[in-house]
VEXMIMI-863141 format. One record per residue (C-alpha): residue in three letters; x, y, z. Coordinates in nm, 4 decimals, m for minus. Example, Ala and Ser with C-alpha at 12.3 -4.5 7.8 and 13.67 -1.06 7.14 Angstrom:
<vogus>
type->ala	east->1.2300	north->m0.4500	up->0.7800
type->ser	east->1.3670	north->m0.1060	up->0.7140
</vogus>
This chain:
<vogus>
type->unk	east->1.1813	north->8.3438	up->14.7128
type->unk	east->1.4129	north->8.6212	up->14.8054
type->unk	east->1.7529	north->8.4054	up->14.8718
type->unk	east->1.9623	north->8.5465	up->15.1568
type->unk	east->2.3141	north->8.5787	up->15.2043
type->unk	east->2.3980	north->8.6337	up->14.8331
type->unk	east->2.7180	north->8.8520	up->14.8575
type->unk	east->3.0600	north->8.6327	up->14.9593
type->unk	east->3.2669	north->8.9206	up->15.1187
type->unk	east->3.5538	north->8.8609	up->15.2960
type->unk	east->3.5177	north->8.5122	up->15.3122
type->unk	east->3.1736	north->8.5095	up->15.4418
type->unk	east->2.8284	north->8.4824	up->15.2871
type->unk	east->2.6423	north->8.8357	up->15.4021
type->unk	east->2.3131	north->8.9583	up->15.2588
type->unk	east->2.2818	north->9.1908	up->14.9916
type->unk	east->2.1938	north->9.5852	up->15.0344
type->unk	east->2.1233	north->9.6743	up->14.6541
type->unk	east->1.8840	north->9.6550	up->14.4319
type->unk	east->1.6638	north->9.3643	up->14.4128
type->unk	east->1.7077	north->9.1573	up->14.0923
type->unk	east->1.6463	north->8.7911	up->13.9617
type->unk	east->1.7095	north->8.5404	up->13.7050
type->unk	east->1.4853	north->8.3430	up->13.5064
type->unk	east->1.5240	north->8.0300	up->13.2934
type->unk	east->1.4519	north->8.1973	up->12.9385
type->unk	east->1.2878	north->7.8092	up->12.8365
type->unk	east->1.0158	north->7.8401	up->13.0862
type->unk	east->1.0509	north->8.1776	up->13.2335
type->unk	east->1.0202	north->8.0709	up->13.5588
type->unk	east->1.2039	north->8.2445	up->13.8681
type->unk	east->1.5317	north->8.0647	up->13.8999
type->unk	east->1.7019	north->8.2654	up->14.1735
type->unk	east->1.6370	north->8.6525	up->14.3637
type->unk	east->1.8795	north->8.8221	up->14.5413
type->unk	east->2.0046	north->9.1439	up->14.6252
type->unk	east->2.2937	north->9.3505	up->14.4330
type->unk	east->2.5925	north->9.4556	up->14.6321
type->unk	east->2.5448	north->9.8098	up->14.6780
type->unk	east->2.8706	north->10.0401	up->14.6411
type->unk	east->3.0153	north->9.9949	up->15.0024
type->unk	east->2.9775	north->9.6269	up->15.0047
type->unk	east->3.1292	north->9.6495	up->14.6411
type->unk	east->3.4198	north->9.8270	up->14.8176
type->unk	east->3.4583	north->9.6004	up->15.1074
type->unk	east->3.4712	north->9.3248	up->14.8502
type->unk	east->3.7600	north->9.4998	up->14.6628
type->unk	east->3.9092	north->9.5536	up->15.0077
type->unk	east->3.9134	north->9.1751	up->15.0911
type->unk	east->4.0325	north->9.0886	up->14.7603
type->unk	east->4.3304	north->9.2986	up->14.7915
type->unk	east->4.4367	north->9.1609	up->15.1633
type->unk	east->4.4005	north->8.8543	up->15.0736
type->unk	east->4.6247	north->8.8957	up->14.7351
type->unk	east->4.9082	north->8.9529	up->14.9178
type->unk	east->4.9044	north->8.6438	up->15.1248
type->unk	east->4.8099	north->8.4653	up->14.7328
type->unk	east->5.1016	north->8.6536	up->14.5482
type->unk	east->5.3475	north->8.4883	up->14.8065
type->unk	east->5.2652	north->8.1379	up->14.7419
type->unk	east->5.5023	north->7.9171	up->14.4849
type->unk	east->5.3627	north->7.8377	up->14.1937
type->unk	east->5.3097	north->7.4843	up->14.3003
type->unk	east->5.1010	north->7.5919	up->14.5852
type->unk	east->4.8785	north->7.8131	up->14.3892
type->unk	east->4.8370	north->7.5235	up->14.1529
type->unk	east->4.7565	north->7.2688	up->14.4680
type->unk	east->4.4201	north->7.5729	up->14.5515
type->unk	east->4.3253	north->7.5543	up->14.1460
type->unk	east->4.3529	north->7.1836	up->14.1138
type->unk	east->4.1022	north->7.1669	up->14.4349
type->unk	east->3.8944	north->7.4003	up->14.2516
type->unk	east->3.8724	north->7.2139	up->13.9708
type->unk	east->3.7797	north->6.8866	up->14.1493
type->unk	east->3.4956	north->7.0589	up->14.3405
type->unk	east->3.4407	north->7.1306	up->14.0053
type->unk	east->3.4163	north->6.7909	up->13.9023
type->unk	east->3.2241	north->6.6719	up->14.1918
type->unk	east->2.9422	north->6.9224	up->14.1750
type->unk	east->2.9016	north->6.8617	up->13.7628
type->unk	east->2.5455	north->6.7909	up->13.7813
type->unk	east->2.4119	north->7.0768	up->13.9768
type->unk	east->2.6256	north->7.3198	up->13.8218
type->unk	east->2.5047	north->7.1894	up->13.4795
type->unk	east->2.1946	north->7.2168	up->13.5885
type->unk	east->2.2235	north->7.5634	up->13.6802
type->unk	east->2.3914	north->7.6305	up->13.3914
type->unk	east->2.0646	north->7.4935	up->13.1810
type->unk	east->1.8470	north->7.7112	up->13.3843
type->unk	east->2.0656	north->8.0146	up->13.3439
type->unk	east->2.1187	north->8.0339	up->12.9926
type->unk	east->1.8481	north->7.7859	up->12.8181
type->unk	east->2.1113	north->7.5615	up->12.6957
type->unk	east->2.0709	north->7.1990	up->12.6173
type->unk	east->2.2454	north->6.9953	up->12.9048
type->unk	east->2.5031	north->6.8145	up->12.6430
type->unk	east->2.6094	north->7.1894	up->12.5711
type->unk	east->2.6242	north->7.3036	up->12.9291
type->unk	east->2.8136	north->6.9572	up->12.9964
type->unk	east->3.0930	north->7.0912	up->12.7496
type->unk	east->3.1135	north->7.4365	up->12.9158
type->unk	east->3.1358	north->7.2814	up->13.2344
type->unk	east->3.4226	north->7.0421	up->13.1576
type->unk	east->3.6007	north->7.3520	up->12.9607
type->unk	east->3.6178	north->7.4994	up->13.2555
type->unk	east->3.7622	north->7.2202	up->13.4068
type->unk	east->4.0099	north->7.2007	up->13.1703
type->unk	east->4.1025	north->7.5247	up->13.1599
type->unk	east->4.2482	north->7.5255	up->13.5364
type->unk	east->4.5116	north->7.2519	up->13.3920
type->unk	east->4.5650	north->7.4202	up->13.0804
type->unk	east->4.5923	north->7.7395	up->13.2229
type->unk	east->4.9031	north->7.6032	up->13.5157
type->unk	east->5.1088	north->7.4173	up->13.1747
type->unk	east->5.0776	north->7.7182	up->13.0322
type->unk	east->5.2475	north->7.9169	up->13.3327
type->unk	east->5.4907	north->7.6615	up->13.3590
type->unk	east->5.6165	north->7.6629	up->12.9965
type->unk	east->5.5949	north->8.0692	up->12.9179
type->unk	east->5.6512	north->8.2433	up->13.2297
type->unk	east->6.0106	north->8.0782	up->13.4158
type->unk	east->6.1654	north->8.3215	up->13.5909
type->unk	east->6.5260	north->8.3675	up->13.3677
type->unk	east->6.8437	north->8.5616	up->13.5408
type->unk	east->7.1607	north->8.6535	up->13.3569
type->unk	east->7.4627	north->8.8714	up->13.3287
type->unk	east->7.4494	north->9.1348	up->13.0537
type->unk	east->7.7029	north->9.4090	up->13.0088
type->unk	east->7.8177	north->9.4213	up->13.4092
type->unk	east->7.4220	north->9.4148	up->13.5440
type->unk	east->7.1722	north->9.1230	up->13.6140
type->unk	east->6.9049	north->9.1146	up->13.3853
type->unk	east->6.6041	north->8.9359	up->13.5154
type->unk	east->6.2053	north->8.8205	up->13.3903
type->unk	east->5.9826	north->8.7729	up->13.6807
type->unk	east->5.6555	north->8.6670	up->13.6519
type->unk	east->5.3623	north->8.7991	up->13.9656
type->unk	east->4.9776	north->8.7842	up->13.9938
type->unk	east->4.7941	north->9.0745	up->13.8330
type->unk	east->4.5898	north->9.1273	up->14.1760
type->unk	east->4.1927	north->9.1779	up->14.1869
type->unk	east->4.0047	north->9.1103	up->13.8719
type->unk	east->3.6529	north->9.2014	up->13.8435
type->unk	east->3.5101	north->8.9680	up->13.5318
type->unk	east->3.1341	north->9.0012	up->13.4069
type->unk	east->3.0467	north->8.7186	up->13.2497
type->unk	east->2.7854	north->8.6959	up->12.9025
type->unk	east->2.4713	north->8.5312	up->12.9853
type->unk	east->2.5675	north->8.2447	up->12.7253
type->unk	east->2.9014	north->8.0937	up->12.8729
type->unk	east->2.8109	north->8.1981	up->13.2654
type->unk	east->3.0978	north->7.9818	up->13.4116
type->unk	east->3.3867	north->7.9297	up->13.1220
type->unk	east->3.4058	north->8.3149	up->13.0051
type->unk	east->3.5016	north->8.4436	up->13.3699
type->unk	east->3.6681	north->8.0899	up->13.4357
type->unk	east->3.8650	north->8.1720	up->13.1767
type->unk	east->3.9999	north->8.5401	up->13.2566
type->unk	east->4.0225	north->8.3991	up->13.6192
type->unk	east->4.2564	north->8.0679	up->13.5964
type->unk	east->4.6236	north->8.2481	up->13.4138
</vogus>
């Protein structure tokens, strides 16, 4: 049951060189998924990827940036069973609980973009003979580790501002 391809790097699914390591559904204990770990070079090259493609990210307006998360969130949307599911089998939940994490995280991509819009405008004045100016940028990479009992809406959540 080893799954292949478990690393996205660089826009590309590639196989895992760590450690070999699996997850099982605490209600049954049955093998839900086996993969391998990055190991520290693919961690790197990860990192790497992240931070090329930032720049390209950083540039976009707002509204674009927004246009990427509200796709997100409709994929989302339109996977809601399976990634309940999953979420069930991850964490032992009941599915009415994993249903409200799920559409939390939904949420939260909306939330999160009102949020932006209202707090962080970009302001420009005169004071004193000099400009004085608030500009708002993406942070860059963000590594999140999620707890095993909100998989998706923890890291969703640190993700989405």
């Amino acid at each position: 049951m080893l799954e292949k391809k478990s690393q996205f790097i660089n826009n590309q699914w590639v196989d895992g060189t760590g450690a070999i390591f699996e997850a099982r559904d605490p209600a049954s204990d049955a093998v839900t998924w086996r993969g391998q770990a990055a190991d520290a070079a693919q961690v790197g090259a990860a990192v790497l990827a992240a931070r090329e493609a930032f720049e390209g990210w950083a540039d976009l307006p707002d509204s674009e940036r927004q246009r990427f998360l509200d796709g997100y969130a409709q994929r989302l949307a339109g996977h809601k069973d399976e990634i309940v599911e999953a979420i069930c089998r991850e964490t032992g939940k009941p599915r009415w609980e994993a249903r409200t994490e799920l559409d939390a995280m939904v949420k939260k991509i909306a939330i999160s973009g009102e949020a932006r819009a209202e707090r962080c405008r970009e302001t420009r004045r005169e004071v004193g003979g000099a400009v004085a100016a608030t500009r708002f940028k993406p942070h860059g990479v963000v590594g999140v580790i999620g707890p095993f009992n909100l998989p998706g809406h923890v890291p969703n959540g640190h993700l989405m501002p």
